[in-house]
N, C-alpha and C positions, 0 to 999 in steps of 0.2 A: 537581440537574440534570446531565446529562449531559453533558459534553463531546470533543470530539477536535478537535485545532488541529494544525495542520500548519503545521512552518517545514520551510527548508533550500532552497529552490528558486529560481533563479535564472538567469543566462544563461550557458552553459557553449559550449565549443569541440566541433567534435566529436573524440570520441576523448577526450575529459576523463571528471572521473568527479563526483557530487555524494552529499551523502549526507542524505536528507530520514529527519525526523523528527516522532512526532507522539504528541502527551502528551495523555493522557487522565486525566479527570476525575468524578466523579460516582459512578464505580463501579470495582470494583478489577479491574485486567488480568487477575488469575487464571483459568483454565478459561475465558476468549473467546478464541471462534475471532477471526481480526485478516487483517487483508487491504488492498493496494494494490489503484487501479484508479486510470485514468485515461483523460481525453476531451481530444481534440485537436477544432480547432473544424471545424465541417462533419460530423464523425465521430461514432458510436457509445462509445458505454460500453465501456471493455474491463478485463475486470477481466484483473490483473499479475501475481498475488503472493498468495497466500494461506498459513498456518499453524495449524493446527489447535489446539488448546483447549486440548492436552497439550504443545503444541509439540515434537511427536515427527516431525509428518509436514509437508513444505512441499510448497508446490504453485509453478510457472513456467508462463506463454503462453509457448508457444516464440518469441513477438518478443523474448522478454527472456531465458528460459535459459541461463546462464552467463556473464551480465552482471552482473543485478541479483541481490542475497541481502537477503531479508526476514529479520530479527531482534526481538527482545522482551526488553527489561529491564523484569517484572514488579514491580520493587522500585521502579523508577522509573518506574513508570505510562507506559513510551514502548515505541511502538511505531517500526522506524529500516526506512529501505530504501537500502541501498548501492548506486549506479548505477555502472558505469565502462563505458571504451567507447560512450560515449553516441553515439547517431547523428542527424541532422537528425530522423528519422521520430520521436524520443523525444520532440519537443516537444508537451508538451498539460498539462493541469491535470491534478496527482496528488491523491488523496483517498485518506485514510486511513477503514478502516470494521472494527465489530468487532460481534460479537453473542455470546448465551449460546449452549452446548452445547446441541448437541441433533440428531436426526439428519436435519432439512430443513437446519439450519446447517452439520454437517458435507457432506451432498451438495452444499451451494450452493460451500463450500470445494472441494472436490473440483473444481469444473464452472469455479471461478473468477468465480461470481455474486457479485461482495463487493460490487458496488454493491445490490445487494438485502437487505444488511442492515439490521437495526433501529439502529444507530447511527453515523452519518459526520461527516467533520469539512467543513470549506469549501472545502477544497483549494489547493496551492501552485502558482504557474504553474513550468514548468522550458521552457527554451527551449534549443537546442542549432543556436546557427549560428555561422556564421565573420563 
């Protein structure tokens, strides 16, 4: 059975920074494409973050462009998103999501469709007030 569980999230100041993390299970991180996205309430899906299969190539929404850096320790089945500079607009639930190679998977990375993959976790709230 498949898993992704997401910790690290929590209530931050802004202009702090957090670092979420999210361990997978059931199948091995190698060659899956991996990707953040996250909904604040009232809002849409937006996917954040994505990293391609090879993990050659990442992807950023310009909301988040040299803020956050998506990373991958394949040895240790986790998939990590470093936030700094957090700003109020960053509060929403973060979901981690991953799928196999392939070239609908790789254009959905490209486009930042990570909520439209075949495997996602529950997602951690992050909140960011004073």
């Amino acid at each position: 059975q498949v898993q992704l569980v997401e910790s690290g999230g929590g209530l931050v100041q802004p202009g702090g920074s957090l670092r979420l993390s999210c361990v997978v299970s059931g199948f091995t991180l190698d060659y899956k494409a991996i990707g953040w996205f996250r909904q604040a309430p009232g809002k849409e899906r937006e996917g954040i973050s994505c990293m391609s299969f090879s993990g050659g190539t990442t992807y950023y929404a310009d909301s988040v462009k040299g803020r956050f850096t998506i990373s991958r320790d394949n040895a240790k089945s986790t998939v990590y998103m470093q936030m700094n500079s957090l700003k109020p607009e960053d509060t929403a639930v973060y979901y981690c999501a991953a799928d196999s190679p392939s070239p609908t998977v790789q254009s959905m990375c490209r486009e930042l469709k990570i909520y439209e993959y075949d495997y996602r976790g529950q997602g951690t709230q992050v909140t960011v007030s004073t």
